[in-house]
C-alpha positions as CSV (number, residue, x, y, z in Angstrom):
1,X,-5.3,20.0,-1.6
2,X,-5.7,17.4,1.6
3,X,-2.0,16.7,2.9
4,X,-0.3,13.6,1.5
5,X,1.1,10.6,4.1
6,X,3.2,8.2,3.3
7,X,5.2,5.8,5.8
8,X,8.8,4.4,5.2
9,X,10.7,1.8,7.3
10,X,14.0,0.4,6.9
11,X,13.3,-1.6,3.6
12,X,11.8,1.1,1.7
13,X,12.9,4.2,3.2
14,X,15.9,4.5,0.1
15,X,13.1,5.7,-2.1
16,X,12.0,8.5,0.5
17,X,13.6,12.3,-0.4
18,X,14.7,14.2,2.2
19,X,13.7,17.8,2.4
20,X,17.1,20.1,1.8
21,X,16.0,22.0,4.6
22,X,17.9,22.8,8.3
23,X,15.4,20.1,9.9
24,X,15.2,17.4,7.2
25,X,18.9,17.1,7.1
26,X,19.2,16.7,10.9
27,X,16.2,14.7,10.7
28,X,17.9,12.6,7.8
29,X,21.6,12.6,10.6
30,X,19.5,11.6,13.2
31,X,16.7,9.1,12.2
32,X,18.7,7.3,9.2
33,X,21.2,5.4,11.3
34,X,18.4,4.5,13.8
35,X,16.3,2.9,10.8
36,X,19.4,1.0,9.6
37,X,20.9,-0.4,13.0
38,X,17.9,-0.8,15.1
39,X,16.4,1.3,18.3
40,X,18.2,-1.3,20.9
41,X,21.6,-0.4,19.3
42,X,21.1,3.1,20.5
43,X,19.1,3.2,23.5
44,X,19.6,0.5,25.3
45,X,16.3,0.0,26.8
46,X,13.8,0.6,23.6
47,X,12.9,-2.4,21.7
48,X,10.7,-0.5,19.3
49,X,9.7,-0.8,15.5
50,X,10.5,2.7,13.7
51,X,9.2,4.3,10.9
52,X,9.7,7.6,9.1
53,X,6.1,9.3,8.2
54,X,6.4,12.0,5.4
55,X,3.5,14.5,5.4
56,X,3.7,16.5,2.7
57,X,7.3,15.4,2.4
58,X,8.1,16.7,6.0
59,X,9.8,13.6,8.0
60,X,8.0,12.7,11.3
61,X,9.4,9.2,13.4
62,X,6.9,7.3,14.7
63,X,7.5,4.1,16.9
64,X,5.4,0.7,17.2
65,X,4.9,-1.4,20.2
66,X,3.1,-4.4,21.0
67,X,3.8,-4.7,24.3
68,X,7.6,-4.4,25.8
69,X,6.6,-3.5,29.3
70,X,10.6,-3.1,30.4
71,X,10.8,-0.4,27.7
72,X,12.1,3.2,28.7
73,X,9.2,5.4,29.1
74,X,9.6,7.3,25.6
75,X,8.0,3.9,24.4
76,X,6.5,2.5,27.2
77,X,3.1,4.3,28.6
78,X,3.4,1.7,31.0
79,X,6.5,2.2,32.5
80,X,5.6,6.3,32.3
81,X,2.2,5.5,34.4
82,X,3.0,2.8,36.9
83,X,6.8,2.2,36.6
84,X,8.4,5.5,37.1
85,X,5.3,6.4,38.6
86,X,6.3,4.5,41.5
87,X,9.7,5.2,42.0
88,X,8.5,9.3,42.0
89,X,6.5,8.8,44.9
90,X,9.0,8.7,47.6
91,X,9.4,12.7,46.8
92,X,5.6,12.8,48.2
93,X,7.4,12.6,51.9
94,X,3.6,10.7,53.2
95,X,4.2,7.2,54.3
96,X,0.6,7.0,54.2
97,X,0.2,9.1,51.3
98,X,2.6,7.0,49.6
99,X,1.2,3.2,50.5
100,X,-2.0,4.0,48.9
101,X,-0.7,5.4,45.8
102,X,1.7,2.7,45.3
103,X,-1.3,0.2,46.2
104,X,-3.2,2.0,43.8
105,X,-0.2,1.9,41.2
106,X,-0.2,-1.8,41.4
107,X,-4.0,-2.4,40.9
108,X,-3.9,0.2,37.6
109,X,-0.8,-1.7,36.7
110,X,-2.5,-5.1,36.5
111,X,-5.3,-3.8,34.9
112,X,-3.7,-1.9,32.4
113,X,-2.0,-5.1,31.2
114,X,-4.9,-6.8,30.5
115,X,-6.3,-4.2,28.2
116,X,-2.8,-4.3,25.8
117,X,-2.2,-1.0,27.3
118,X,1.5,-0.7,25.4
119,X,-0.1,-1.7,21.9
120,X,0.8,2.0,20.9
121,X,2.2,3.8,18.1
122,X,4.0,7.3,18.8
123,X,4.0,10.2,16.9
124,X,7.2,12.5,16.9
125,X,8.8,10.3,19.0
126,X,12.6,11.0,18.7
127,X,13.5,8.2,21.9
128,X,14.4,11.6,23.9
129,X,12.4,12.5,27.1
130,X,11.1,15.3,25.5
131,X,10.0,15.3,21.9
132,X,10.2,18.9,20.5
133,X,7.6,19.4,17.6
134,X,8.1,20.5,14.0
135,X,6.1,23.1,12.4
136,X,3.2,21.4,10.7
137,X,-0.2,22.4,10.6
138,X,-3.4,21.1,12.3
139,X,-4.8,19.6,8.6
140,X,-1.2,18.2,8.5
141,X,-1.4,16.3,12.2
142,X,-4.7,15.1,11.2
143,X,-3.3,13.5,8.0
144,X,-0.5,11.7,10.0
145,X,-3.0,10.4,12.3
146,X,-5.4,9.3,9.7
147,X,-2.5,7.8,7.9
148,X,-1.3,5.9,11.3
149,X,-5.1,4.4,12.1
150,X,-5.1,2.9,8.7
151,X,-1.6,1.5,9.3
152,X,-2.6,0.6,12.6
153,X,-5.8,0.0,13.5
154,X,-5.1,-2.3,16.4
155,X,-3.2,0.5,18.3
156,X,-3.6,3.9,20.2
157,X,-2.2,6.6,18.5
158,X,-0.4,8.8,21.2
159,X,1.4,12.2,20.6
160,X,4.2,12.6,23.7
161,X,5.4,15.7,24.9
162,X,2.6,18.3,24.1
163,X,2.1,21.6,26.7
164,X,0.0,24.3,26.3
165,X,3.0,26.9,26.1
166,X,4.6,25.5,22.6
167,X,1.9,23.2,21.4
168,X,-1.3,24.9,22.1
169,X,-2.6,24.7,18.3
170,X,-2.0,21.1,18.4
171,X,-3.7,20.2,22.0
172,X,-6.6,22.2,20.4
173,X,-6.8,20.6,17.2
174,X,-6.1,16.8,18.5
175,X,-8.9,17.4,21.2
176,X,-11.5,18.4,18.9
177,X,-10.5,15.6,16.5
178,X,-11.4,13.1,19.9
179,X,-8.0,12.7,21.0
180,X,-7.8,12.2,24.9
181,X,-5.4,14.6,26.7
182,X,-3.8,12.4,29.2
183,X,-1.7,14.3,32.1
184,X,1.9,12.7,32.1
185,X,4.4,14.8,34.1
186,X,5.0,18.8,34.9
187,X,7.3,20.6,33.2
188,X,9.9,23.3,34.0
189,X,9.7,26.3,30.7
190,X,12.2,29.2,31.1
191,X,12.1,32.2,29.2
192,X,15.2,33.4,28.3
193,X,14.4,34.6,24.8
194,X,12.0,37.1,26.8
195,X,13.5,41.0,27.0
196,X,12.9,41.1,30.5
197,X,14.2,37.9,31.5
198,X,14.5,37.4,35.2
199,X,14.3,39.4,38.2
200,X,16.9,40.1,40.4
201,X,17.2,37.4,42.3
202,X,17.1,35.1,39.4
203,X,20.1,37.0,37.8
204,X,22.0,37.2,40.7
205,X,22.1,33.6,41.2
206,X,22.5,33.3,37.5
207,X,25.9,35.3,37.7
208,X,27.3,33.2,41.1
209,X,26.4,30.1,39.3
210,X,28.0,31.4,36.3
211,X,31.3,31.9,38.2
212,X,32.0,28.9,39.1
213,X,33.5,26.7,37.1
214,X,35.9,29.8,37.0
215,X,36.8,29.6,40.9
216,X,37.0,25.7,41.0
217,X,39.5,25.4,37.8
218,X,37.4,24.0,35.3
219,X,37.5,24.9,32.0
220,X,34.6,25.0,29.4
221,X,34.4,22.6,26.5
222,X,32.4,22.3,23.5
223,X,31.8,19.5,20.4
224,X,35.2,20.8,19.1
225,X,37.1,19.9,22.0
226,X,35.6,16.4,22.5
227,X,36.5,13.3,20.7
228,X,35.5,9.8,20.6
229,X,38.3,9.1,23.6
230,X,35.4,11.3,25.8
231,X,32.2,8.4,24.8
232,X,32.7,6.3,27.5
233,X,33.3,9.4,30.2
234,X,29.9,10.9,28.4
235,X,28.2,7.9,29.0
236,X,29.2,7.7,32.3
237,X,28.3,11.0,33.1
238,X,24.8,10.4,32.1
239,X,24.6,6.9,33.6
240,X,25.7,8.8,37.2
241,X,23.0,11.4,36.6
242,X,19.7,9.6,34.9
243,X,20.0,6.3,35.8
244,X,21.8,5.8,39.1
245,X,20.2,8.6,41.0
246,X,17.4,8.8,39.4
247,X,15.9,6.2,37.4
248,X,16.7,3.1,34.9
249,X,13.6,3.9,33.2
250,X,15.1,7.0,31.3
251,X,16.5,6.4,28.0
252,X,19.7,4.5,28.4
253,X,22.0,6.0,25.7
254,X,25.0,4.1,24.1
255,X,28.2,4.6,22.6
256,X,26.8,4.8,19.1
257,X,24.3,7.1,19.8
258,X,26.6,9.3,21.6
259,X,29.3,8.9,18.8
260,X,26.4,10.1,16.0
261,X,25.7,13.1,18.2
262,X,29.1,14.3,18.3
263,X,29.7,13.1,14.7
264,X,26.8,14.3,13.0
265,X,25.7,17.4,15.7
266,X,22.4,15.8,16.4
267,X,22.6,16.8,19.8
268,X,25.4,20.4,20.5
269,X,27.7,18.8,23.0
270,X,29.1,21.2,26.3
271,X,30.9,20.1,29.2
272,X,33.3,21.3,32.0
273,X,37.2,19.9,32.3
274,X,39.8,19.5,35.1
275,X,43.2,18.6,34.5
276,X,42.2,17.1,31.1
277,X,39.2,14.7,33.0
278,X,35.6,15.8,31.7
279,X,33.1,15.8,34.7
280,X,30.0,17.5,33.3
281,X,28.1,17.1,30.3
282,X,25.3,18.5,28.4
283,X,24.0,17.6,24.8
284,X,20.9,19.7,23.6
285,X,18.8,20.4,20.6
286,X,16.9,23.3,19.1
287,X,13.7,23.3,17.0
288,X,11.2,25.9,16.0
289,X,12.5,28.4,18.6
290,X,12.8,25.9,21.7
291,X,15.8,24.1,23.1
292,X,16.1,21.1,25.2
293,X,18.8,19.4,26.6
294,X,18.3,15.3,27.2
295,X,22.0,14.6,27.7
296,X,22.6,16.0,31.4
297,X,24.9,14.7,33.4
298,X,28.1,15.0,35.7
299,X,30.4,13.2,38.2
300,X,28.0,12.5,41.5
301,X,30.9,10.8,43.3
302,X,32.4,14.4,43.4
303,X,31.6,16.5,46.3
304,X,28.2,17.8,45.9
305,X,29.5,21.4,47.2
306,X,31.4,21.6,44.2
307,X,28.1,22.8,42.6
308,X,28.6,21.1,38.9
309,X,24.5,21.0,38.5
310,X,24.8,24.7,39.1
311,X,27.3,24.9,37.0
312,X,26.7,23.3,34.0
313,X,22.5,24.6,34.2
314,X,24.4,28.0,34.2
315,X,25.9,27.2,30.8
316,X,22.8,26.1,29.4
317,X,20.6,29.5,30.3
318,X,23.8,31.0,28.8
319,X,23.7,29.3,25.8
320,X,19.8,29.7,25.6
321,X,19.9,33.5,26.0
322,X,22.5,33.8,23.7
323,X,20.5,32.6,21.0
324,X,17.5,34.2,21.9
325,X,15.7,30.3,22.5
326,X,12.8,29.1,25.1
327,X,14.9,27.1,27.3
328,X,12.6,23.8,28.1
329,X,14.1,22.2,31.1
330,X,12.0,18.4,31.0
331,X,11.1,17.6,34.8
332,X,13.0,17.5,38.0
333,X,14.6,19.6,40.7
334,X,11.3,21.4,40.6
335,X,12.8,24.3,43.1
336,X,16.1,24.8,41.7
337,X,14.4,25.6,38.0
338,X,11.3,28.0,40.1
339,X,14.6,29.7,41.9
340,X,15.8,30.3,38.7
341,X,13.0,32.3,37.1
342,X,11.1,28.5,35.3
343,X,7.6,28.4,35.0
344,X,5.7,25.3,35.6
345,X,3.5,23.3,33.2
346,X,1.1,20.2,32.8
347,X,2.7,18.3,30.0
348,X,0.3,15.9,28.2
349,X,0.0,13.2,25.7
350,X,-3.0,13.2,23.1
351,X,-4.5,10.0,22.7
352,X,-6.7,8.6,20.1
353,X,-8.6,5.6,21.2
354,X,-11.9,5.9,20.0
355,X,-11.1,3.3,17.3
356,X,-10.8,0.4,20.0
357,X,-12.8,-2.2,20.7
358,X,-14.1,-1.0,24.9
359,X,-12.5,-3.4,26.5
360,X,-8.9,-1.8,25.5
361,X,-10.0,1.7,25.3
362,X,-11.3,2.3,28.7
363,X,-8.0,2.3,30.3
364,X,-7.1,5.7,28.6
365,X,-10.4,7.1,29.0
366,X,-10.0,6.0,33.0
367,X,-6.4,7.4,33.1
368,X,-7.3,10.8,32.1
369,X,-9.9,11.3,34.5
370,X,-7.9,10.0,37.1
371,X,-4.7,12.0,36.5
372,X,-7.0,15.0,36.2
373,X,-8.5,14.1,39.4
374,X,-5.8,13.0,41.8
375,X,-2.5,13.6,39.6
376,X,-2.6,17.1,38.1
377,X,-3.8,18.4,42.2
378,X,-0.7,16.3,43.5
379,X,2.1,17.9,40.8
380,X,1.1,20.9,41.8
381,X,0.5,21.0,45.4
382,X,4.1,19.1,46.2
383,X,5.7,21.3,43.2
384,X,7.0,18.2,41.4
């Protein structure tokens, strides 16, 4: 029997069961407010329409967009490829290097515009900077993606998030189907559910690390010893981590979203206290045997030789080996993670294009050869 689609948005999606299973009740925590209030209402920086796809019952989110070229990333393949792709190249440390990429940037920008480049719908796309997969099989994805092309058949179909470590079956089947594989950032994976996890270096910074929150007075906290009195501190936290110092186009979470995490345990909530102030934070997820964390953050106006990113990425490989998980660690502080026994990998995005008329399909087919060209040799020779 060929898998059943069917899509749901806010209207209709009361007539939609949700599987009584460990994922379609988080999925159901997680998705249902979302639907109801809007994406704006809990990142900030998404103006996105959202829909639930069932295949075969199991709930998928999918996202629309027409064009919203301020959007975070998670929505906008704009801001991913010229936006933030801009601000990253300051870590190149080439003046030259960097005037002709950013040149180059703006030219691809401009052109990208004119062929609707952000006329998109994502598959699996949870708003989060990385989308962790549920188990569905390769008939299944090609269901949801027939089902999306008849939904949509003005838009690129695009399926974030996919490496070769925990997605291989899909990269496989979504080639041969004629998806694209566009290159869109590298990716830290660390192996703590491996028996003979780390070497001796790895451990021994592991167990300094681990020690301390210890020596500095800080005591560990966890969902039960947060309450909605800690939202605007979490916020904070993560606003001092991924926005400020890094970049505005990460998702920018709000109170509400924060409030159904800690609520509903959509995302497991750990941080580090001081005399009663909270000044780290992590929030991560698990799903088929993976973990992720997209809340990070701590207090940067704090002395940096504190060590609180040591800290609190201590209490996440702790948590990840205690439960036996793949720890994936997103992008970022590419020689911290490699100290610390991570493994780099490409991180793509499967596209389906072929559908489109040429004059708005060539801009995918032109990305991938250029990232494969020029960006894949650069991640890896500057180890970003």
């Amino acid at each position: 029997m060929n898998p059943r689609a069917e899509l749901y948005d806010a209207s209709s999606i009361h007539s939609y069961r949700w599987p009584d299973t460990e994922y379609g009740r988080y999925a159901e925590r997680y998705l249902l407010p979302l639907l109801k209030q809007g994406s704006g209402h809990y990142v900030r920086n998404v103006r996105a329409r959202l829909f639930v796809l069932s295949v075969d019952g199991i709930p998928v989110p999918v996202t629309v967009n027409e064009e919203e070229y301020d959007n975070s990333y998670v929505c906008s393949p704009y801001t991913h490829y010229v936006s933030y792709a801009k601000q990253e190249l300051a870590l190149l440390g080439s003046r030259t290097l960097i005037a002709a990429l950013e040149a180059l940037l703006t030219g691809i920008g401009l052109a990208l515009k004119l062929s609707r480049f952000n006329r998109v719908v994502h598959v699996n796309n949870w708003l989060l900077s990385t989308n962790l997969y549920p188990a569905l099989s390769g008939e299944q994805w090609e269901s949801a993606l027939d089902a999306l092309l008849t939904a949509f058949p003005e838009h690129a179909v695009v399926f974030r998030s996919l490496n070769p470590a925990l997605n291989a079956s899909e990269l496989d089947r979504l080639r041969r189907r004629g998806c694209l594989l566009v290159p869109s950032r590298q990716i830290y994976l660390l192996g703590t559910d491996e028996p003979d996890f780390g070497n001796a270096k790895v451990r021994w910074l592991l167990k300094r690390d681990g020690r301390l929150a210890g020596k500095l007075g800080y005591e560990a906290a966890d969902a039960q010893g947060m309450t909605e009195a800690d939202l605007p501190r979490i916020e904070e936290l993560y606003r001092m981590l991924y926005l400020d110092k890094y970049s505005y186009h990460n998702p920018q979470f709000t109170q509400p979203f924060l409030a159904n995490a800690l609520r509903e345990g959509t995302l497991e909530l750990y941080g580090f206290r001081k005399n009663g102030r909270l000044d780290a934070v992590l929030g991560f997820y698990v799903r088929e045997g993976a973990m992720t964390t997209p809340l990070f953050g701590y207090d940067t106006s704090l002395p940096k030789e504190l060590g609180l990113y040591r800290m609190l990425s201590a209490r996440l490989i702790e948590l990840a080996r205690e439960r036996g998980l793949l720890l994936h660690e997103s992008s970022g502080a590419a020689q911290f993670k490699r100290n610390r026994g991570a493994r780099a990998e490409v991180e793509y995005s499967a596209v389906f294009a072929r559908h489109l008329p040429i004059g708005r399909r060539w801009s995918w087919t032109a990305l991938e050869r250029l990232l494969n060209l020029i960006g894949v040799p650069l991640l890896r020779k500057y180890k970003l």
